[in-house]
C-alpha positions in Angstrom: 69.8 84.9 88.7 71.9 87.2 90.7 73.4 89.0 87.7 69.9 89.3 86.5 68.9 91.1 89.9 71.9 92.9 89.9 71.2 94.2 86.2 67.6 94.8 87.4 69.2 97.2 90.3 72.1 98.6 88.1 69.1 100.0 85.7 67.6 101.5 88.9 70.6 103.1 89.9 71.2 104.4 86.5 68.6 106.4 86.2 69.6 108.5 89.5 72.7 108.7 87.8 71.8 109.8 84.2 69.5 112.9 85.8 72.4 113.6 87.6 74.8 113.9 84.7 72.5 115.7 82.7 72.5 118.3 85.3 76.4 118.2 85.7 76.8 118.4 82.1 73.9 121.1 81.4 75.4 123.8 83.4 78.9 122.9 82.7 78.3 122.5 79.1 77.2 125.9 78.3 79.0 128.0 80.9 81.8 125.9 81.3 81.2 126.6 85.3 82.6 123.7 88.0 79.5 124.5 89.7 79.9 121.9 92.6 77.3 123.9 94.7 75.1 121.4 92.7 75.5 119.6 95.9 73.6 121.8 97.6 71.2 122.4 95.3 70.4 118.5 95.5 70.4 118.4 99.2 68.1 121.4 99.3 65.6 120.3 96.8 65.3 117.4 99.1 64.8 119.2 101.8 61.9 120.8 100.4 60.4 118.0 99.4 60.6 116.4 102.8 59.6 120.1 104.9 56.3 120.2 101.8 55.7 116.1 102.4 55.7 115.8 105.8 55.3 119.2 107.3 52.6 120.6 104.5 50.8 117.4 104.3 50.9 117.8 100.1 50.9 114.8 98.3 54.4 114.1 97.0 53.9 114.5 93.4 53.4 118.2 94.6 55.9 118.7 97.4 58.3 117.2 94.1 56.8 119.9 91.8 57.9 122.8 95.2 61.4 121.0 95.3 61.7 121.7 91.5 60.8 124.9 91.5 63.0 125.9 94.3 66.1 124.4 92.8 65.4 126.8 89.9 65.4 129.4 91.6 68.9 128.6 93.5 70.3 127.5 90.3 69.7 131.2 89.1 71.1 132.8 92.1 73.9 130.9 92.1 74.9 132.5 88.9 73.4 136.1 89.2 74.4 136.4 92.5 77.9 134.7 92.5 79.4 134.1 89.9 78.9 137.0 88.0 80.0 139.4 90.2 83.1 137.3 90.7 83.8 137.0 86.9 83.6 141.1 86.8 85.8 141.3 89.6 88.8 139.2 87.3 88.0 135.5 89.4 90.0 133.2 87.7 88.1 129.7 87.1 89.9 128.2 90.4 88.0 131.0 92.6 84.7 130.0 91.2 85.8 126.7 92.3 86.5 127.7 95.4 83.7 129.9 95.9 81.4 126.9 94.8 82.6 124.6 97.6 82.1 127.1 99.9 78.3 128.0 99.1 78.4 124.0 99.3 79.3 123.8 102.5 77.6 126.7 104.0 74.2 125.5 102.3 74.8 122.0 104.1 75.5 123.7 107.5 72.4 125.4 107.0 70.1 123.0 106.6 71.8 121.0 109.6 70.9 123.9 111.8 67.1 123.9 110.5 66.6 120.2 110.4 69.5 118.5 112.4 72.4 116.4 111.6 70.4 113.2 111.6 68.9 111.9 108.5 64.9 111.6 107.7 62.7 109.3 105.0 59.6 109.7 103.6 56.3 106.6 103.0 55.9 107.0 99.6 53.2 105.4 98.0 54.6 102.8 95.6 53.7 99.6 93.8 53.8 96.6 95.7 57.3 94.7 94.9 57.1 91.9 92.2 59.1 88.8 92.4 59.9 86.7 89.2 61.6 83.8 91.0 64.8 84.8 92.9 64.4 88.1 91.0 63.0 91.1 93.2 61.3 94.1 91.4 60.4 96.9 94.0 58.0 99.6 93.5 60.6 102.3 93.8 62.8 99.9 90.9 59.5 100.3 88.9 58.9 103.8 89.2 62.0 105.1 88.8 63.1 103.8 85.3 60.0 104.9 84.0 59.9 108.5 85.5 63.4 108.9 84.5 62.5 108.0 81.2 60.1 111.0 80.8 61.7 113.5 82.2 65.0 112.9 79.8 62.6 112.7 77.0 61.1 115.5 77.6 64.6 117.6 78.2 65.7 116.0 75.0 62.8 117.5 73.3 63.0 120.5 74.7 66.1 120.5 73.3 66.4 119.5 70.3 63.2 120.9 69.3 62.9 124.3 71.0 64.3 127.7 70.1 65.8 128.0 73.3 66.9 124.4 73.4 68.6 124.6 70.3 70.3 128.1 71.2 72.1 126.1 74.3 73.1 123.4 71.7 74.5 126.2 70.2 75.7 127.9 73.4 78.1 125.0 73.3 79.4 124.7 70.0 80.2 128.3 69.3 79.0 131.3 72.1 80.6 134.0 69.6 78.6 133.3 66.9 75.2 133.4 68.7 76.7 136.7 69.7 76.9 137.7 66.5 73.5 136.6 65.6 71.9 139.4 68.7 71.0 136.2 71.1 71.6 137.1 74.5 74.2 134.2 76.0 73.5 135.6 79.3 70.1 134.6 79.3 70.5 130.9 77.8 73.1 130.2 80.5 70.8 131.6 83.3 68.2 128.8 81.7 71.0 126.6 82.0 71.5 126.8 85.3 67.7 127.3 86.1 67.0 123.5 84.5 70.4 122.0 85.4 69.3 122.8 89.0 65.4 121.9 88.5 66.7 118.2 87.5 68.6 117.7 91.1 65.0 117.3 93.1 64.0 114.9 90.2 66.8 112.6 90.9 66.5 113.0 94.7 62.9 112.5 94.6 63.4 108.9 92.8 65.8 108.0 95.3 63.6 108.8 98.2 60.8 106.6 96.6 63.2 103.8 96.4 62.9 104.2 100.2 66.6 106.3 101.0 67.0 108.3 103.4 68.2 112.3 102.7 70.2 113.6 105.0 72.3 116.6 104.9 75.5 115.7 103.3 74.3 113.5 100.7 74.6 115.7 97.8 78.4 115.6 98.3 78.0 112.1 96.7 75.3 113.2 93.8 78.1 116.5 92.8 80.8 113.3 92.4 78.5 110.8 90.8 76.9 113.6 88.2 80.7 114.6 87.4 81.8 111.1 86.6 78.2 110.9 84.4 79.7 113.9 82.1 83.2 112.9 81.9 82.3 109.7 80.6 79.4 110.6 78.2 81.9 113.9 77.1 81.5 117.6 78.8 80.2 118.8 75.4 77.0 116.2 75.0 74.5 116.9 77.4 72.2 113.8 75.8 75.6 111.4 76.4 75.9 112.6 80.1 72.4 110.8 80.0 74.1 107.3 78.6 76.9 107.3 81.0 74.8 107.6 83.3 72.5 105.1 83.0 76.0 102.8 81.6 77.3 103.9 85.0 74.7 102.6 87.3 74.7 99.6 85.5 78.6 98.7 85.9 78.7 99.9 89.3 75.9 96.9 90.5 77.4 94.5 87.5 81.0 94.9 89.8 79.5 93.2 92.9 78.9 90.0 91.0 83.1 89.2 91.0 83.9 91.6 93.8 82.7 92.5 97.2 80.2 95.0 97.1 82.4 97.8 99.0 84.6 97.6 96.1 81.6 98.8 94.0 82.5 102.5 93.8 86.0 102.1 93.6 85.8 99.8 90.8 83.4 101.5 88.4 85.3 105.1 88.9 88.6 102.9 87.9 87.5 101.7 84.9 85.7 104.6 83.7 89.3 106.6 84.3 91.1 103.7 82.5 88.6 104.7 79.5 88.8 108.4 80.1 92.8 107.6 79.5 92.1 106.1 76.0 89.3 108.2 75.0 89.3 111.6 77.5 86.4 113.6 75.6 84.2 110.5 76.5 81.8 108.7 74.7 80.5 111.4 73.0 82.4 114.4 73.3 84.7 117.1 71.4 87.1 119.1 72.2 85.1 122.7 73.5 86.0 126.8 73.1 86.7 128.8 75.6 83.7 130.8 76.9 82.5 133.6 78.9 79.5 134.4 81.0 
């Protein structure tokens, strides 16, 4: 029964994890950006959930909708207002980097300064926990699969269905021929980063209903976890960033039934290295062409 609830708590997990690697891997995908100010993004999203929640009184369906909105709208900054001017001013790739960490760390100074170092949690309204024998099922367990489960569908739709959907597919495979073809690149990677962004408050908003805390670091761990998600589904398949994330939850609970549960982390970014070594485009991926914003 304890790999059962561990399975049951690995799927919970993995769907955190698989809206956080489709984020990762949308924006780095299709502008081939290390845009580690995801972190930030993430925390702030949160942020506005919680300030909407508790200090607006909304219901947190809505204060979600507000965190959504407002990681869009970073996600597009981030990109208009740095790094393209540090692409026109010759910023080699380790700059951005750089520059990335640092709006990370000034974003998470900020919000210490507005809402203090200590962490907060929201009462969510969720269903009441089941228990099938020595199995445990908690409302936030049962919410989160599901909601995960919609939002990826609908992203998947969008695209693989959509014009613009398919012009990021595209964006991926071959940026010179959609050149070619009079599509404006610039725009499909500002929707890039607009969406990659809008998925952070999704995934923080499932953890907070599992009953987590936020607090104002925590997206350091979210920018490491979404990574690992891409690597391992392959930087070029935004829909595999999805499976390796889910795949990664998963393994990381499955480790704490033959090892201590502090060796959780450690374990599962082991062995998805020791497969990276075998197979480093990932489960899914292809080698990818060089690209410019």
């Amino acid at each position: 029964m304890l790999f059962v609830q561990l399975l049951v708590n690995g799927i919970f997990a993995g769907s955190i994890y698989a809206l956080l690697g489709l984020s990762f891997a949308t924006i780095f995908s299709t502008t081939k950006i290390w845009h580690f100010a995801q972190g930030a993004v993430y925390t702030l999203g949160a942020y506005v959930i919680l300030a909407a929640s508790l200090y607006g009184k909304l219901p947190f369906a809505l204060a979600t909708a507000l965190g959504i909105a407002a990681a869009a709208v970073l996600g597009v900054l981030s990109i208009v207002a740095l790094y393209r001017p540090l692409q026109r001013r010759g910023a080699s790739s380790l700059v951005m980097v750089m520059a990335s960490l640092g709006a990370m760390v000034i974003a998470d100074n900020l919000v210490v300064l507005g809402f203090g170092p200590t962490g907060y949690s929201i009462d969510v309204s969720v269903p009441a926990t089941l228990s099938f024998g020595p199995v445990l099922l908690t409302g936030g367990q049962m919410v989160a699969p599901v909601a995960a489960t919609i939002v990826v569908a609908l992203y998947l739709w969008f695209l693989f269905r959509s014009v613009h959907g398919r012009r990021m597919r595209a964006l991926i495979d071959n940026e010179e021929l959609l050149l070619l073809n009079g599509v404006d690149t610039g725009r499909l990677k500002m929707l890039a980063f607009a969406i990659g962004s809008a998925l952070l408050p999704c995934a923080a908003a499932l953890s907070i209903v599992s009953g987590s805390g936020i607090s104002p670091y925590f997206g350091i761990q979210a920018v490491l976890t979404g990574a690992m998600a891409m690597f391992f589904g392959g930087v070029d398949s935004i829909e595999g960033a999805a499976v390796a994330g889910l795949a990664l939850g998963i393994i990381e609970s499955l480790a704490a039934f033959i090892l201590p549960t502090e060796w959780q982390t450690a374990v599962t970014y082991a062995l998805i290295l020791l497969f990276l070594m075998v197979k480093p485009t990932g489960l899914f991926g292809r080698s990818l062409p060089k690209t410019t914003l």
